[in-house]
N, C-alpha and C positions, 0 to 999 in steps of 0.2 A: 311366948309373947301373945298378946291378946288380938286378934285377928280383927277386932271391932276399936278396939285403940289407935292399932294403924292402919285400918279403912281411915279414919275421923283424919290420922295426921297427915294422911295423906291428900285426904279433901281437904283439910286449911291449907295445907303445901300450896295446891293447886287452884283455889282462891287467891291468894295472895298474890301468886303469878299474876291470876288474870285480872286483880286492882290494878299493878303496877304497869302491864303495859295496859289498861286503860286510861291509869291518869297519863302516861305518856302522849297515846293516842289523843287523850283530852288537849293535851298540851298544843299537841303539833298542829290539832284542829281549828286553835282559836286565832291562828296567822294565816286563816284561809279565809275564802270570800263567802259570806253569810251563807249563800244558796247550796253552797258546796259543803260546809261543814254541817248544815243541814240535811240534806244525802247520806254524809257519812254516819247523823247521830241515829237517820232511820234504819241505812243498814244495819247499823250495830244493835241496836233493839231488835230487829228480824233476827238475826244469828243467836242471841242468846237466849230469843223464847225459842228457836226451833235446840239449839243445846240443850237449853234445861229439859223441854218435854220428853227425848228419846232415854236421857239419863232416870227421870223419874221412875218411865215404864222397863226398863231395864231390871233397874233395884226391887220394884215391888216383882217381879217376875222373877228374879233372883230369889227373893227371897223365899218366896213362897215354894220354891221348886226344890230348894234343899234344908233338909231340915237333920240336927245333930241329936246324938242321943247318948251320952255316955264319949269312949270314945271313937265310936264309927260317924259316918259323914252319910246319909241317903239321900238317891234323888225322888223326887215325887214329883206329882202335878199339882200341888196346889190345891187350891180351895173349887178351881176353875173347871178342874177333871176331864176327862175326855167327851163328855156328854153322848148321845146314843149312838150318832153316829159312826164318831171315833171309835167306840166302843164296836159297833158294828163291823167299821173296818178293819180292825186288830182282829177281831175273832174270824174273818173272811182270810187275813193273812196267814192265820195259822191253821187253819184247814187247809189252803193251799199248799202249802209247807208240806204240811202231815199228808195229801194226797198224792204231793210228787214223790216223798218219802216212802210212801206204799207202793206209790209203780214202778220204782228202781228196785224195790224189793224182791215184788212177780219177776219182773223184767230178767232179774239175776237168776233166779230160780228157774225158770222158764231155760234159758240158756244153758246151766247146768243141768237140768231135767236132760235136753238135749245131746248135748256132748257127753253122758253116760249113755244116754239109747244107742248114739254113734257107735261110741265104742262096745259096748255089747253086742252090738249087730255084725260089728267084726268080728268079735272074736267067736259068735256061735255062729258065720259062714265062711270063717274059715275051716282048711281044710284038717287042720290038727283040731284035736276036742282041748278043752280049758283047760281038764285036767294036766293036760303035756305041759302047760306054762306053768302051774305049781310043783313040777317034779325036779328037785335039785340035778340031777343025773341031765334032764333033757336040757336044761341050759348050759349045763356046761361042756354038752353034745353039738350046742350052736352056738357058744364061743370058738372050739374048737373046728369047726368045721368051719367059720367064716375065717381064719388065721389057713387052714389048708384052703380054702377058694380064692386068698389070696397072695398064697405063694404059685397058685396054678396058672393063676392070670398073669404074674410075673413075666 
């Protein structure tokens, strides 16, 4: 279905509404006292130039901000564009991005940097040499001996 077809049916739809409760309104206004259905014929003029103008700048906004091609749908800015400032600001946002992004990077690095020196610094003061922790035989030297340390303490 044509998505411009029933935009249209759906704005006479809702024209038609708003004839019908205005000739009602019309109606029920001319059994009131001059000064009052005078009030009412100004508010009602106020209300539909402030309706119609929010609607107009809408649509041309609308429009301009999506444009089709085939069949995908893009949003854009328009003819309006960001002008320098904007532009200015987007590219300030995405260096701050990209700069918190670099210092969670150090930051992590830094900390593993760290927690390796740690652990290196144990294991070359302790009192076994490294070598012992790569030898199959010594581990299973301190399996065994933590299973007898704890039948001792039994």
């Amino acid at each position: 279905m044509n998505t411009n077809y029933s935009q249209q049916h759906t704005d006479t739809l809702h024209n038609r509404f708003g004839l019908r409760v205005a000739a009602r309104l019309s109606a029920g206004a001319e059994a009131l006292p001059h000064d009052i259905g005078e009030r009412l014929r100004a508010a009602r003029e106020q209300a539909l130039a402030r309706r119609r103008q929010p609607v107009a700048l809408v649509r041309q906004r609308a429009a301009s901000a999506v444009s089709r091609s085939g069949d995908t749908a893009t949003l854009g800015l328009g003819d309006d564009g960001l002008g320098f400032w904007g532009r200015l600001a987007s590219g300030m946002l995405v260096l701050v991005v990209a700069a918190g992004l670099v210092t969670i990077n150090l930051v992590q690095d830094d900390d593993r940097t760290a927690e390796v020196a740690e652990l290196d610094a144990a294991l070359l003061t302790d009192d076994l040499p490294p070598e012992a922790y790569a030898d199959p035989g010594f581990l299973q030297y301190l399996k065994s001996s933590k299973g007898a340390q704890g039948s001792v303490t039994r």
